[in-house]
C-alpha positions as CSV (number, residue, x, y, z in Angstrom):
1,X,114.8,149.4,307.0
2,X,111.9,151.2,307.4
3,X,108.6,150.0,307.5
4,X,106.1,151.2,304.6
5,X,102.6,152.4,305.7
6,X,100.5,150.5,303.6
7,X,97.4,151.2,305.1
8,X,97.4,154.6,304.0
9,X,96.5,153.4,301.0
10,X,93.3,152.2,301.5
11,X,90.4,154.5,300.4
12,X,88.5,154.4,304.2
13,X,91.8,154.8,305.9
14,X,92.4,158.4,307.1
15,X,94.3,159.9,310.3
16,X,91.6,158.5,312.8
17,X,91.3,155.0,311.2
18,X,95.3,155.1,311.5
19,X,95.4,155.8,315.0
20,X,92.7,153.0,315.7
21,X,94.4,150.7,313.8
22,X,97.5,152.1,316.3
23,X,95.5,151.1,319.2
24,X,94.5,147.6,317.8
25,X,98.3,147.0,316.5
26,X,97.6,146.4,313.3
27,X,100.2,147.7,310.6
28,X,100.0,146.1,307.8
29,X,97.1,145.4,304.9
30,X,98.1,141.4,305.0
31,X,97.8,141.7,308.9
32,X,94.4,144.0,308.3
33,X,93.2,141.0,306.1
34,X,93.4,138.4,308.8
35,X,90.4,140.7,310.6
36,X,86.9,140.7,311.5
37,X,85.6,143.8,311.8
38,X,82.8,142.9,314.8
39,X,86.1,141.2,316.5
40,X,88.1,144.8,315.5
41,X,85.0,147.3,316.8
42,X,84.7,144.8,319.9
43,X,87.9,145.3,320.9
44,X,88.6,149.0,319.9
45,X,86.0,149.5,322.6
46,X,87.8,147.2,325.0
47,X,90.5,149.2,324.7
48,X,89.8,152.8,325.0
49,X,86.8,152.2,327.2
50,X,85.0,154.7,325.0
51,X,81.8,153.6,323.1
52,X,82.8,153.7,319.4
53,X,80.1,155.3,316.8
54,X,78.7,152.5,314.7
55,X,80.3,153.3,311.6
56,X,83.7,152.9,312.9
57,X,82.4,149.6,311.8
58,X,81.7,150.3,308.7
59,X,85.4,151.7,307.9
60,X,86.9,148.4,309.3
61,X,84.3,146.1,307.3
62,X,85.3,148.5,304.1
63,X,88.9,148.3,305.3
64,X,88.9,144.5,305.3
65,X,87.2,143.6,302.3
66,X,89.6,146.1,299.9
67,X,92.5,144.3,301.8
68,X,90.8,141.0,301.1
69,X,89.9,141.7,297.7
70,X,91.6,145.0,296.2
71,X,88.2,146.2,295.9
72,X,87.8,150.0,297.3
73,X,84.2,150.5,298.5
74,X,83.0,153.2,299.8
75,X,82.7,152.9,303.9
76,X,78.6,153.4,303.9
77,X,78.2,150.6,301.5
78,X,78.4,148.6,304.5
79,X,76.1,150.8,306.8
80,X,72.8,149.3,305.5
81,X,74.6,145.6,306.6
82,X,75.3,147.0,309.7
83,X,71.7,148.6,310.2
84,X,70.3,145.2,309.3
85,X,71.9,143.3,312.2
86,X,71.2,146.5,314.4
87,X,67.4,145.6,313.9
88,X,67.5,141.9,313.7
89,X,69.9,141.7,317.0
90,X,72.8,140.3,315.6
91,X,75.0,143.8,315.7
92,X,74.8,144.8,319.7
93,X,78.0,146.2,321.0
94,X,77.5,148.7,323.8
């Protein structure tokens, strides 16, 4: 039985988001739930070794919360969060 791509289906979720999600082994929205996105971005770097553009983190914080919640922001809802813990030090992941 084949499994059904149910991340496509999320409004932040395109081909590059896809193959990220590849890289980080997650498949499914339940699974996709379970996630922190600083935990998600953290290790996205780990595992390319490449320096991710800061609003890869806002697609996975957008990405979570519709899979948490069924709610479909758009991804730069979450920048402003983002640029908040930039300035106050809580976001630092070079």
């Amino acid at each position: 039985m084949p499994v059904v791509d149910d991340l496509k289906k999320l409004r932040n979720v395109g081909p590059a988001t896809r193959k990220d999600f590849a890289v980080l082994k997650i498949q499914t929205v339940s699974q996709l739930a379970q996630c922190d996105p600083d935990e998600l971005y953290s290790r996205l770097q780990s595992e390319t070794g490449v320096a991710q553009d800061p609003c890869v983190w806002d697609v996975f914080a957008a990405a979570i919360h519709q899979a948490r919640t069924g709610e479909a922001l758009n991804w730069w809802v979450f920048t402003p969060v983002r640029k908040a813990r930039q300035q106050n030090g809580t976001f630092d992941f070079r």
